[in-house]
TORNUVO-231954 format. One record per residue: residue in three letters; x, y, z of N, C-alpha, C, O in turn; residue number from 1. Coordinates in pm, 1 decimal. Layout:
BEGIN
{atom 'ala', {X, Y, Z}, {X, Y, Z}, {X, Y, Z}, {X, Y, Z}, NUM},
...
END
This chain:
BEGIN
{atom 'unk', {80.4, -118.2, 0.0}, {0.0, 0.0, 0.0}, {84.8, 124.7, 0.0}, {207.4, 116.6, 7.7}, 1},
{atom 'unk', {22.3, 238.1, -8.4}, {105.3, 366.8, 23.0}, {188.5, 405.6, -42.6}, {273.9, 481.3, 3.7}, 2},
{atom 'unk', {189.0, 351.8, -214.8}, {268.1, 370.1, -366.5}, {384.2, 257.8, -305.3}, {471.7, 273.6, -390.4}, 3},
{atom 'unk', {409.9, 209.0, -260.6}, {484.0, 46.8, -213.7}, {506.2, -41.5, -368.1}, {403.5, -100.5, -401.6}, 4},
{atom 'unk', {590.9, -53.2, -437.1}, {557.1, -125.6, -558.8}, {463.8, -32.2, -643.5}, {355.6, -81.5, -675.4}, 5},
{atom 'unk', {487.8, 82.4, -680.1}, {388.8, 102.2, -778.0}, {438.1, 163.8, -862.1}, {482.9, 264.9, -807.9}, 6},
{atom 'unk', {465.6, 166.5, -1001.6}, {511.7, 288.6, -1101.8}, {446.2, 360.4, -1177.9}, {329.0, 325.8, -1192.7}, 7},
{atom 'unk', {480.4, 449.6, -1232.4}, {415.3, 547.9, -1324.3}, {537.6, 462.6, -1442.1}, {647.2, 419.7, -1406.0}, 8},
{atom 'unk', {483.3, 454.9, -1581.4}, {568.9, 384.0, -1681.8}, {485.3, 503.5, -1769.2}, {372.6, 549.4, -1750.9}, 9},
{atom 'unk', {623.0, 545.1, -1906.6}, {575.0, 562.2, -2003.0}, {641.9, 559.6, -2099.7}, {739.8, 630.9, -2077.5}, 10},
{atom 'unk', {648.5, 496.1, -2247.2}, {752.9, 525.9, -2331.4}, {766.2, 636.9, -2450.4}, {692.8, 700.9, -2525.7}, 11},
{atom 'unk', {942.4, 615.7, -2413.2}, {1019.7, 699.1, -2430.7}, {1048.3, 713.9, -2588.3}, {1003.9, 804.8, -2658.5}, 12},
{atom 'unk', {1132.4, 605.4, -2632.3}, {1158.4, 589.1, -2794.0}, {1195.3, 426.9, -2795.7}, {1276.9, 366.8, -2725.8}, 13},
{atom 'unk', {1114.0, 381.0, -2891.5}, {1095.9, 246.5, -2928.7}, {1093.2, 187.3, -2822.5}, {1005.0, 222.1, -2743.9}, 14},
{atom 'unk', {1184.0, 81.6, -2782.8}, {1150.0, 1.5, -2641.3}, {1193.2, 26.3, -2528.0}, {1216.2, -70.8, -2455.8}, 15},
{atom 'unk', {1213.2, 135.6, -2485.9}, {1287.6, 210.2, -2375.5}, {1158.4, 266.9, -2328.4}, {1073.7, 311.9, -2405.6}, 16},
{atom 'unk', {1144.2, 262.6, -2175.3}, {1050.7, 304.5, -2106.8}, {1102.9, 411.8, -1993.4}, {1216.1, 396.2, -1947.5}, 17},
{atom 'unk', {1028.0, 510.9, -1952.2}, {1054.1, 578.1, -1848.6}, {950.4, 530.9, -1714.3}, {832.8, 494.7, -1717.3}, 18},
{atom 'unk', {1022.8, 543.4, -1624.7}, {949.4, 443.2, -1516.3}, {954.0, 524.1, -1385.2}, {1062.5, 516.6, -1327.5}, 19},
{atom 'unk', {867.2, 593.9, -1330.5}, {874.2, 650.8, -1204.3}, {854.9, 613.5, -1077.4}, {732.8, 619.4, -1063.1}, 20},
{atom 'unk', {911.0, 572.9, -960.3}, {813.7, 511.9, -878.5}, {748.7, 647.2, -798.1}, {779.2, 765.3, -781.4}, 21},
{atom 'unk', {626.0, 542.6, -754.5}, {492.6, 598.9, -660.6}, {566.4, 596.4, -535.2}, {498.8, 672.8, -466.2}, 22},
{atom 'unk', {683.4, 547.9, -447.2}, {714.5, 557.9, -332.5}, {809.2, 637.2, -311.7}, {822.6, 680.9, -197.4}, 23},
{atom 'unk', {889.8, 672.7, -403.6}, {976.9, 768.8, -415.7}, {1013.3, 915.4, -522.6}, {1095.6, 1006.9, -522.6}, 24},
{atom 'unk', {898.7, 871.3, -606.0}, {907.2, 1030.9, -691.7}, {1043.8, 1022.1, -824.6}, {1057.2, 1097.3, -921.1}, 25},
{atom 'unk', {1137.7, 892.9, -780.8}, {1273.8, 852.8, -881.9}, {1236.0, 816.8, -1011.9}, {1144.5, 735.6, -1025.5}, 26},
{atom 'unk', {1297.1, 869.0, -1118.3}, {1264.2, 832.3, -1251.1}, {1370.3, 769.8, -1317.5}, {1474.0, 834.0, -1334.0}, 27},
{atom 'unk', {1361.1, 654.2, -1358.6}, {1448.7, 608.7, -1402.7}, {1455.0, 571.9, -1624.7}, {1345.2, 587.2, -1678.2}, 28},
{atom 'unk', {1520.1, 549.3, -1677.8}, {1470.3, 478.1, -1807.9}, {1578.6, 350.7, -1857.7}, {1701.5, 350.0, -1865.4}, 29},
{atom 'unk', {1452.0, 219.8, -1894.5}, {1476.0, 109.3, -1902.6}, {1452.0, 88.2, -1973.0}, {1362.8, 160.7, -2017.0}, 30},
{atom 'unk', {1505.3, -48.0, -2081.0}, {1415.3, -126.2, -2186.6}, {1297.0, -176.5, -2134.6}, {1272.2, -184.7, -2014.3}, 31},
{atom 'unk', {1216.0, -213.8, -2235.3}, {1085.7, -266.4, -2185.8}, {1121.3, -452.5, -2074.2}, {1055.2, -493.7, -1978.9}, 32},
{atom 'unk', {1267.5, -530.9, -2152.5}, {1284.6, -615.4, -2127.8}, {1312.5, -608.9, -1967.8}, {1267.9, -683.7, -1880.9}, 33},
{atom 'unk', {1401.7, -494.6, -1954.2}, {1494.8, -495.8, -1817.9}, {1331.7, -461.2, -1753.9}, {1287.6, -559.1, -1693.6}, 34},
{atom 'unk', {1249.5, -358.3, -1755.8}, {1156.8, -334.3, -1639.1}, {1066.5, -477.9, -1631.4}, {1046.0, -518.8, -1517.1}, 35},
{atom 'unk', {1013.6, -554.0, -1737.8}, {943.2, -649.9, -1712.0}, {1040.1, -734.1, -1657.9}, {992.0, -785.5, -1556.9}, 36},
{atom 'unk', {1130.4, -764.5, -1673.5}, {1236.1, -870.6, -1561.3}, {1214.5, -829.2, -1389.8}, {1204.1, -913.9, -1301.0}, 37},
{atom 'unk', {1211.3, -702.8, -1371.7}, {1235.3, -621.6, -1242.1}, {1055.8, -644.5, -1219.1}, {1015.2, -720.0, -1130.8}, 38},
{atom 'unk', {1002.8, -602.6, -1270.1}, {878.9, -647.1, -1224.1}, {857.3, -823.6, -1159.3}, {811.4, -850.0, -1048.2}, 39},
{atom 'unk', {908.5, -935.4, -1272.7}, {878.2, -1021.5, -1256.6}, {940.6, -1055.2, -1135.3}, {886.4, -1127.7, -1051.9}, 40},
{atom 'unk', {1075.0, -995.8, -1119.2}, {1174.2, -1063.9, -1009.3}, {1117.8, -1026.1, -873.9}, {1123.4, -1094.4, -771.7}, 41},
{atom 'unk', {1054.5, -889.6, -891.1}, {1028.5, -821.5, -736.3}, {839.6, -815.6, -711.6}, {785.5, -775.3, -608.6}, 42},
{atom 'unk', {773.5, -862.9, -825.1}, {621.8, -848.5, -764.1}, {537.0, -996.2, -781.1}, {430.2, -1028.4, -729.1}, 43},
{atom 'unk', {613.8, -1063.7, -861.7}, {520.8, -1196.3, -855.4}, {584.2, -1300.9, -831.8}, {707.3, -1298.7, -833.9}, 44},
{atom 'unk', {493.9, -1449.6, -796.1}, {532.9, -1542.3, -677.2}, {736.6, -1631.6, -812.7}, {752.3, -1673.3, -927.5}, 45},
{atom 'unk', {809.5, -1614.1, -713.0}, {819.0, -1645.7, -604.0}, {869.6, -1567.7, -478.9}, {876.0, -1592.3, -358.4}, 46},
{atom 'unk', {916.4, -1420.7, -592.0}, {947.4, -1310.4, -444.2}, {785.8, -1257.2, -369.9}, {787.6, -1228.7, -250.2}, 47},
{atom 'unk', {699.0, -1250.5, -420.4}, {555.3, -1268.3, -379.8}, {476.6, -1375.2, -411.3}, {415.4, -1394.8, -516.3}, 48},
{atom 'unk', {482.5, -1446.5, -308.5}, {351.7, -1535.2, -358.4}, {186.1, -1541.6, -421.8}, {119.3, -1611.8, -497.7}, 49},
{atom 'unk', {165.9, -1377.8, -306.9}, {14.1, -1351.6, -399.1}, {51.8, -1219.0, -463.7}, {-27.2, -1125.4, -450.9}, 50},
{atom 'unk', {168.1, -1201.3, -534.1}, {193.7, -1124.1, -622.0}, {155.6, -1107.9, -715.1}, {152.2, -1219.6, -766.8}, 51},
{atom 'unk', {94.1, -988.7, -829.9}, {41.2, -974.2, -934.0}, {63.9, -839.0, -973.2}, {100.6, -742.0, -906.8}, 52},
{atom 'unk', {31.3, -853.0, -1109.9}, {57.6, -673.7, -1153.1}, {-64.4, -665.9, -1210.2}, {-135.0, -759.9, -1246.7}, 53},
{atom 'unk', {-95.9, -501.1, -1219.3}, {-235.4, -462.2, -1269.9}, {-180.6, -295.3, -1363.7}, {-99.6, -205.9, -1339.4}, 54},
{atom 'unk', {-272.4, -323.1, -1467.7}, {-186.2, -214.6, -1570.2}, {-317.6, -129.0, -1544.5}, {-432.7, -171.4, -1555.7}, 55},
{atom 'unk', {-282.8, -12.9, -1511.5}, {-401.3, 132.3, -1467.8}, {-342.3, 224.1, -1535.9}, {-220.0, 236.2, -1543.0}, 56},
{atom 'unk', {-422.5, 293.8, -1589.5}, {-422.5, 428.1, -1690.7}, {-401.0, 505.9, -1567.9}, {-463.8, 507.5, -1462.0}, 57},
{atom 'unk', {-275.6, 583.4, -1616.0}, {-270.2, 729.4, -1516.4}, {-351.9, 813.8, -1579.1}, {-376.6, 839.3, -1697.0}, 58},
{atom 'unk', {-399.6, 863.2, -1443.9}, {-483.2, 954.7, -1395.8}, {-399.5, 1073.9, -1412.8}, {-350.8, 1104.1, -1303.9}, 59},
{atom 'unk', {-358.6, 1164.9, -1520.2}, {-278.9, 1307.9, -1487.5}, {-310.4, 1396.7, -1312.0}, {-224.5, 1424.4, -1228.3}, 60},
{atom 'unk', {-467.8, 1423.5, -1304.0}, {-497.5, 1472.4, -1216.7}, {-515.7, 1438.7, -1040.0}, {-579.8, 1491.6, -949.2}, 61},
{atom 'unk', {-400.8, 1295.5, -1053.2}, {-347.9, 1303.5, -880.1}, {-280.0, 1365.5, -844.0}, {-262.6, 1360.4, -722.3}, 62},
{atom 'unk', {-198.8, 1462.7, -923.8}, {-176.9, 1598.0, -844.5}, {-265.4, 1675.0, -782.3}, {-230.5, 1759.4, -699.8}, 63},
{atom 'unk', {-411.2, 1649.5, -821.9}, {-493.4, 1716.5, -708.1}, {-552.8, 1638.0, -631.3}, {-670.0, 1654.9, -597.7}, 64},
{atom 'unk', {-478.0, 1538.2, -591.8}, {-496.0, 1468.1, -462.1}, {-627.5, 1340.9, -495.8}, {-696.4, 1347.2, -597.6}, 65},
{atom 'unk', {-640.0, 1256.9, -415.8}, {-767.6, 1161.1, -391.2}, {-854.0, 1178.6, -302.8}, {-816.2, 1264.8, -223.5}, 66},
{atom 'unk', {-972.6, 1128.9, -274.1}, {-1055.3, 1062.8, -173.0}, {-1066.5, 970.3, -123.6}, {-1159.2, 911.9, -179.7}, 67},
{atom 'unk', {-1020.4, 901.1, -31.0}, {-1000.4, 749.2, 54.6}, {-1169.2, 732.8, 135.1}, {-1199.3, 813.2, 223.2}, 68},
{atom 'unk', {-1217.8, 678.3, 114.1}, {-1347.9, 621.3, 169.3}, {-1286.1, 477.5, 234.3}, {-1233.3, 384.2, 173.8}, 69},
{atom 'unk', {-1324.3, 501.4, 450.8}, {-1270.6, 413.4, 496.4}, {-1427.2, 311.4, 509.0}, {-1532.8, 373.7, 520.8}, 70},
{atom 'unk', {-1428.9, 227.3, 507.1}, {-1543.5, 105.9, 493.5}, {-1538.8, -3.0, 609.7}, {-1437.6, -67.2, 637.8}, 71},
{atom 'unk', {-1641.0, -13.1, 662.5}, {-1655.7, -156.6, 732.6}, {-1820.0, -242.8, 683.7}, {-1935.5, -200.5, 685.9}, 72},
{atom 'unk', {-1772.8, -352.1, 650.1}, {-1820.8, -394.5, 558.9}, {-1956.4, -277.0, 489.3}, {-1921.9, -161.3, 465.5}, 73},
{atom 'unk', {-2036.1, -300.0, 474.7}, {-2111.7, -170.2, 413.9}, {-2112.8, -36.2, 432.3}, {-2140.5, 41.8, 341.2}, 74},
{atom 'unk', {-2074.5, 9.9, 584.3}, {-2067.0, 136.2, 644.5}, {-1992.7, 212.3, 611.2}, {-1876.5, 189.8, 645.0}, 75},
{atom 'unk', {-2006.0, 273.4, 571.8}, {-1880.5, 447.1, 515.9}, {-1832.5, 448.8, 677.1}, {-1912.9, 424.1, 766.9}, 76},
{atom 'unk', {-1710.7, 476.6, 699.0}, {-1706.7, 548.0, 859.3}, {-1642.2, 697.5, 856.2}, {-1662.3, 787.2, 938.0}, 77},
{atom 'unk', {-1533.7, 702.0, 704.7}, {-1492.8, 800.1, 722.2}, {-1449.0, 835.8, 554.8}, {-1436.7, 747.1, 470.3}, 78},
{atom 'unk', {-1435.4, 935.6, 536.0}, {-1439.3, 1016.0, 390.5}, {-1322.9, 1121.5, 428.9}, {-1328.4, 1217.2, 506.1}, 79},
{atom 'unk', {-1195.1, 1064.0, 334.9}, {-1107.4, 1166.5, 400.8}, {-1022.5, 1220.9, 257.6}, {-967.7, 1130.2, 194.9}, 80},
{atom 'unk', {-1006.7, 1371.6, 197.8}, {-945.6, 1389.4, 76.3}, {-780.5, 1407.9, 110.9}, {-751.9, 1453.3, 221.7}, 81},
{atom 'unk', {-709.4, 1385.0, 48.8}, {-549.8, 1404.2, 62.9}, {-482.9, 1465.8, -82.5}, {-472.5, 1426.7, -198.8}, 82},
{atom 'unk', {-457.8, 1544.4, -30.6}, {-373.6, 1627.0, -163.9}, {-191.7, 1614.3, -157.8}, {-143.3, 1600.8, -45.4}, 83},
{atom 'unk', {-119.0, 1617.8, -249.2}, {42.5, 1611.3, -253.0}, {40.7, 1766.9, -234.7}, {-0.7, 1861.0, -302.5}, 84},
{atom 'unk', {109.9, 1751.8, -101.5}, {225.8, 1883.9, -53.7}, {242.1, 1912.2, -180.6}, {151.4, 1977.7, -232.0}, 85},
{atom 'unk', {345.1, 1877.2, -256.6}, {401.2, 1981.8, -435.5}, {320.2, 1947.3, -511.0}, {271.0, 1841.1, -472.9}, 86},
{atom 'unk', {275.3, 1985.0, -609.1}, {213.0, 1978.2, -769.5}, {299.4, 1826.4, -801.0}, {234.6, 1731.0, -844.0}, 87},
{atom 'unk', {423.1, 1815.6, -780.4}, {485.7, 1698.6, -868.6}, {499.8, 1566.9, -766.8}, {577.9, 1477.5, -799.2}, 88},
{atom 'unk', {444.4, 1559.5, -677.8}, {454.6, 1472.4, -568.8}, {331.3, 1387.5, -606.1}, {237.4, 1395.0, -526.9}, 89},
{atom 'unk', {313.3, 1291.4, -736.6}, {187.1, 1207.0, -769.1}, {129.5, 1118.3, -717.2}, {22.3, 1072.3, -756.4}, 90},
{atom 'unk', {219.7, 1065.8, -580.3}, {184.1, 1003.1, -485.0}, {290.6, 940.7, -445.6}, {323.9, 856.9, -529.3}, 91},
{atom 'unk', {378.7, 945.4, -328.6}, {501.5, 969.4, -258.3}, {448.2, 965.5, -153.3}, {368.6, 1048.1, -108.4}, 92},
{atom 'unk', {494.1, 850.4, -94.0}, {445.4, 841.0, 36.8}, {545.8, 885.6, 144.5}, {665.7, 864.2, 161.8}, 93},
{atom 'unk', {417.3, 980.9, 234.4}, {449.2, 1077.7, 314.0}, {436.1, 1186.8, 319.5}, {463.9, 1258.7, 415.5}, 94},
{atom 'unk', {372.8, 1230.9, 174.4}, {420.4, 1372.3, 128.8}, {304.1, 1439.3, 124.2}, {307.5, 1560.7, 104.3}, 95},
{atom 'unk', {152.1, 1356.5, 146.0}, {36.9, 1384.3, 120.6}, {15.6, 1438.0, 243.0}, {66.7, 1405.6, 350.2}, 96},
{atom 'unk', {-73.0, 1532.3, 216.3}, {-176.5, 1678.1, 321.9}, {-292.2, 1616.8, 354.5}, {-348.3, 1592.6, 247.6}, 97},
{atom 'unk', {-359.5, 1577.8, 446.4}, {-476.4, 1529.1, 466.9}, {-546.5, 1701.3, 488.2}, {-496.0, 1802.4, 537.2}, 98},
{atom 'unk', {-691.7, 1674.0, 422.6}, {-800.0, 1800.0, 411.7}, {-897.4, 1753.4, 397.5}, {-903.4, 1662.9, 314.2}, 99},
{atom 'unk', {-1012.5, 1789.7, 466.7}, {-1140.6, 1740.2, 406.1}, {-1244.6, 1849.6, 354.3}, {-1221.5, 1961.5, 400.3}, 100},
{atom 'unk', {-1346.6, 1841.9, 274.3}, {-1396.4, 1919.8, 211.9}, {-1506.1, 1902.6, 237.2}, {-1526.1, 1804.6, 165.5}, 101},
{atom 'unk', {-1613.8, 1924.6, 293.4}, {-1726.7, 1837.5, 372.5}, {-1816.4, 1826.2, 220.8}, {-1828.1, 1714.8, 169.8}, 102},
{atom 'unk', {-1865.8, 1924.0, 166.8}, {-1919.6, 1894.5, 43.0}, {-1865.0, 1800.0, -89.2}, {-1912.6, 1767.7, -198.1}, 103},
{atom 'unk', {-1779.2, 1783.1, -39.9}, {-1704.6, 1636.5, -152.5}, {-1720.6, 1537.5, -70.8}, {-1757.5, 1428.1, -113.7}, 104},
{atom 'unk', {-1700.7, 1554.4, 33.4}, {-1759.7, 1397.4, 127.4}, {-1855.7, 1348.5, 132.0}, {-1883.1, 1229.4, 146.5}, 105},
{atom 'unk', {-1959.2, 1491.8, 112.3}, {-2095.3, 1430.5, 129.0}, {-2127.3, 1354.3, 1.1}, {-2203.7, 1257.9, 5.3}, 106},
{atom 'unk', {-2065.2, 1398.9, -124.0}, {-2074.6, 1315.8, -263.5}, {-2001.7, 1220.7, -250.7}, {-2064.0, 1122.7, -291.5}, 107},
{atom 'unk', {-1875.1, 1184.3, -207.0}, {-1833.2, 1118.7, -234.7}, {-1946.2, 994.9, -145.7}, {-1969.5, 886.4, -199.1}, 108},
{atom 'unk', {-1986.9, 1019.8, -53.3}, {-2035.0, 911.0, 52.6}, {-2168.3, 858.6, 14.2}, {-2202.9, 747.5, 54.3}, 109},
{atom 'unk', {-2241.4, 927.2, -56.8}, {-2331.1, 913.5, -117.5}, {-2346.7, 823.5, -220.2}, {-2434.4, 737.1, -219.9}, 110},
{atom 'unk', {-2240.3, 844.0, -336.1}, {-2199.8, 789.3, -412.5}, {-2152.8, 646.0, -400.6}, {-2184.5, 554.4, -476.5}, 111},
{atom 'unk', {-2078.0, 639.1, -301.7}, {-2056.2, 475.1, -211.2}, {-2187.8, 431.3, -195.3}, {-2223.3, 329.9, -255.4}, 112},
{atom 'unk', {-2259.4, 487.2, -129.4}, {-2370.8, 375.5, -61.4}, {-2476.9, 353.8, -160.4}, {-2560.0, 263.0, -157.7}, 113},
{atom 'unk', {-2464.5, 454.7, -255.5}, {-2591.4, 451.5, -342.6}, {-2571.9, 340.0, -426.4}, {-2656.0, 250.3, -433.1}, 114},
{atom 'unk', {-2420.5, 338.9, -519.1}, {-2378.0, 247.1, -593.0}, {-2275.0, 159.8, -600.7}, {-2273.8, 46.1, -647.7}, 115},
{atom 'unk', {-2153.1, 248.6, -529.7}, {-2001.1, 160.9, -521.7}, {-2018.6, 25.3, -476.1}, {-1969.3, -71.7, -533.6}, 116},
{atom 'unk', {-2107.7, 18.3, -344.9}, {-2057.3, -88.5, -286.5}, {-2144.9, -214.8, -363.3}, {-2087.3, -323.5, -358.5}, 117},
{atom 'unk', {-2269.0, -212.8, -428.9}, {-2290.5, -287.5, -506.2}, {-2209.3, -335.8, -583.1}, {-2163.7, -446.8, -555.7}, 118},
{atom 'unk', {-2166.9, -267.6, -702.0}, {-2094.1, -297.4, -770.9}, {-1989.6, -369.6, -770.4}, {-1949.0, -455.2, -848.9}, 119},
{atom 'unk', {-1931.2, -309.4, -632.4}, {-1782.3, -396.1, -536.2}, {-1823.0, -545.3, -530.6}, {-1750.8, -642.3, -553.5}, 120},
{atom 'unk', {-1973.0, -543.1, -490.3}, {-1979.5, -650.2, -497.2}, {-2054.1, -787.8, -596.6}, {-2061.8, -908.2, -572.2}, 121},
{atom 'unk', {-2096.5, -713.7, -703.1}, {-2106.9, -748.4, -832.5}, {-1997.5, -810.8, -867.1}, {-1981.3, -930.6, -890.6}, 122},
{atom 'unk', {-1866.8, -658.3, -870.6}, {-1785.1, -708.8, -945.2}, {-1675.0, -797.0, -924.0}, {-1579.4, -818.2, -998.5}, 123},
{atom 'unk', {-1703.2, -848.5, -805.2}, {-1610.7, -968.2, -698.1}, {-1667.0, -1094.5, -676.6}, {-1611.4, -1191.8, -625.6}, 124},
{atom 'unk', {-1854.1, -1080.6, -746.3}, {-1896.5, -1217.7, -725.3}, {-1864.4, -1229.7, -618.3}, {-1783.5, -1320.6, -599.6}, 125},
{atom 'unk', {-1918.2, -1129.5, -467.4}, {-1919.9, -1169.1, -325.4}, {-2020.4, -1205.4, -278.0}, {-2033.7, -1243.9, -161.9}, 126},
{atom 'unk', {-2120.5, -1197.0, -376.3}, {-2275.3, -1292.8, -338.3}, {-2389.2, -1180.7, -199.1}, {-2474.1, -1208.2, -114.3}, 127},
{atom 'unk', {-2332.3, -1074.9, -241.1}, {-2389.5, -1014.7, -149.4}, {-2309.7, -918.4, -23.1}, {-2208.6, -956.7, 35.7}, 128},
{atom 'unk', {-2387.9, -771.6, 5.1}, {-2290.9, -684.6, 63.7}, {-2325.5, -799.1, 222.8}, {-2377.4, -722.4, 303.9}, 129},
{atom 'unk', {-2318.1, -902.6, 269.6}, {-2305.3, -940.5, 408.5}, {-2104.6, -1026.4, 407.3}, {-2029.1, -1077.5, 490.1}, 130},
{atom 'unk', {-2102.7, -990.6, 245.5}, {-1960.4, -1088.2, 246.0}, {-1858.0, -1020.7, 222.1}, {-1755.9, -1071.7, 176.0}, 131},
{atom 'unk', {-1870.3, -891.1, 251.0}, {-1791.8, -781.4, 218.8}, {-1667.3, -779.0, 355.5}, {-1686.2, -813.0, 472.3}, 132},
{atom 'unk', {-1566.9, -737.7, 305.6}, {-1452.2, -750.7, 421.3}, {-1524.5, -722.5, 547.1}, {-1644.6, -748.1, 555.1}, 133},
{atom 'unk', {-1448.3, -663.4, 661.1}, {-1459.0, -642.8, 758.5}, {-1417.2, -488.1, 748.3}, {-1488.1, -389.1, 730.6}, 134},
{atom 'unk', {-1315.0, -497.2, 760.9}, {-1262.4, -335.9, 717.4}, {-1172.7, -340.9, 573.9}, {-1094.5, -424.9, 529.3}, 135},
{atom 'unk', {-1220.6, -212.5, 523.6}, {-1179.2, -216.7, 332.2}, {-1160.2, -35.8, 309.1}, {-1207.5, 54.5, 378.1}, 136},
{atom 'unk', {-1083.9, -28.2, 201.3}, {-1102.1, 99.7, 179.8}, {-1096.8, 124.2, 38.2}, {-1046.1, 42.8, -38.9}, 137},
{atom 'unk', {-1157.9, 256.1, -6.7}, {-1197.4, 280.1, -171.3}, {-1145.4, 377.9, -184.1}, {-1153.3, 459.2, -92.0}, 138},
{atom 'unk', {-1051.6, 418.7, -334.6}, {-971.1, 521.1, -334.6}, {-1008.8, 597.7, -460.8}, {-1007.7, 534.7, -566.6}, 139},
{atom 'unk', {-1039.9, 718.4, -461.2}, {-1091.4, 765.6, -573.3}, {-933.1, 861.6, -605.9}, {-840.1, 898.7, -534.3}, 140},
{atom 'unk', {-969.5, 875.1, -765.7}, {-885.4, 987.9, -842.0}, {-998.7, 1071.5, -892.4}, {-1113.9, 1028.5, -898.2}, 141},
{atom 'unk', {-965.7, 1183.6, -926.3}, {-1077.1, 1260.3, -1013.3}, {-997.6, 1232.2, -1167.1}, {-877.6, 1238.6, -1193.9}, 142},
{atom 'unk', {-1114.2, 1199.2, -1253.4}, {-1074.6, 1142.5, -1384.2}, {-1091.0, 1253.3, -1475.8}, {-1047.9, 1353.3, -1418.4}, 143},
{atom 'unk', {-1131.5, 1281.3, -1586.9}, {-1086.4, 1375.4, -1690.3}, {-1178.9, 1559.5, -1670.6}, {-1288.0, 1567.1, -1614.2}, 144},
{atom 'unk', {-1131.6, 1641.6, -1708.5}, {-1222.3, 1702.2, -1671.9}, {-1332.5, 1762.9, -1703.0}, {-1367.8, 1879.5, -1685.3}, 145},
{atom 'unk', {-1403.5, 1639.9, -1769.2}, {-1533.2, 1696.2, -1777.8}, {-1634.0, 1711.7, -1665.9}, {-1591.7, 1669.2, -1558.3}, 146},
{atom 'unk', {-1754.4, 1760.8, -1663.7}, {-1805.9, 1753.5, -1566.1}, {-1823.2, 1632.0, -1421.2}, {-1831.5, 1646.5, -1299.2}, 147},
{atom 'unk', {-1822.7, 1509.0, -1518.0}, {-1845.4, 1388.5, -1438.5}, {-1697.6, 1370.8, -1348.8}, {-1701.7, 1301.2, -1247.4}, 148},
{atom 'unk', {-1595.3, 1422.2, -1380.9}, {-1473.9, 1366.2, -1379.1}, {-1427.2, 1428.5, -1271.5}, {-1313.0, 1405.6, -1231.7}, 149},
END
């Protein structure tokens, strides 16, 4: 958690990638071969056993921070926004400002109970919100900027 294993990747020229990590803000550039080796060596089993990678479209706009919705099994308990201290801090752990905005909470919380957590559990085939963790949390980005976003 907490950009732990996570990169920002993008390429550079032909198979050379630029690769940032989420825990430290470091940019490095690799072939595509060398980062998928480094991936394989450091995130899936056998240096992790329930290791896996998941390819996510960056979000440009986590420079203006997320919304963490803390959860017990159905219950919202807490709605908290966090913004990066710098503009270039995309998520660097440590570096984030906790703020809350009560009128984005109230959407954002709304928005959970009305639909997220269905879906969560639609889309997990959990057979129902009684099979939902115990304690869980949901992390929003704001996505493009159109109105919805």
């Amino acid at each position: 958690g907490g950009g732990g294993g996570a990169d920002r990747t993008a390429v550079v020229v032909g198979d050379r990638v630029r690769v940032t990590s989420a825990a430290t803000n470091e940019t490095e550039t690799l072939s595509i071969g060398d980062f998928m080796d480094r991936c394989v060596s450091e995130y899936l089993p056998p240096a992790r056993p329930d290791g896996h990678l998941v390819n996510q479209r960056f979000l440009p706009r986590i420079s203006e921070g997320e919304v963490r919705v803390l959860m017990a099994g159905d219950t919202v308990l807490n709605v908290l926004s966090r913004r990066p201290k710098e503009a270039d801090d995309f998520g660097i752990v440590g570096t984030w400002a906790p703020h809350l905005v009560s009128e984005e909470a109230s959407q954002v919380r709304a928005i959970v109970t009305d639909s997220l957590i269905d879906a969560v559990c639609t889309s997990l085939d959990l057979g129902g919100r009684q099979n939902l963790p115990l304690l869980w949390t949901a992390d929003f980005i704001r996505g493009g900027d159109s109105d919805d976003g």
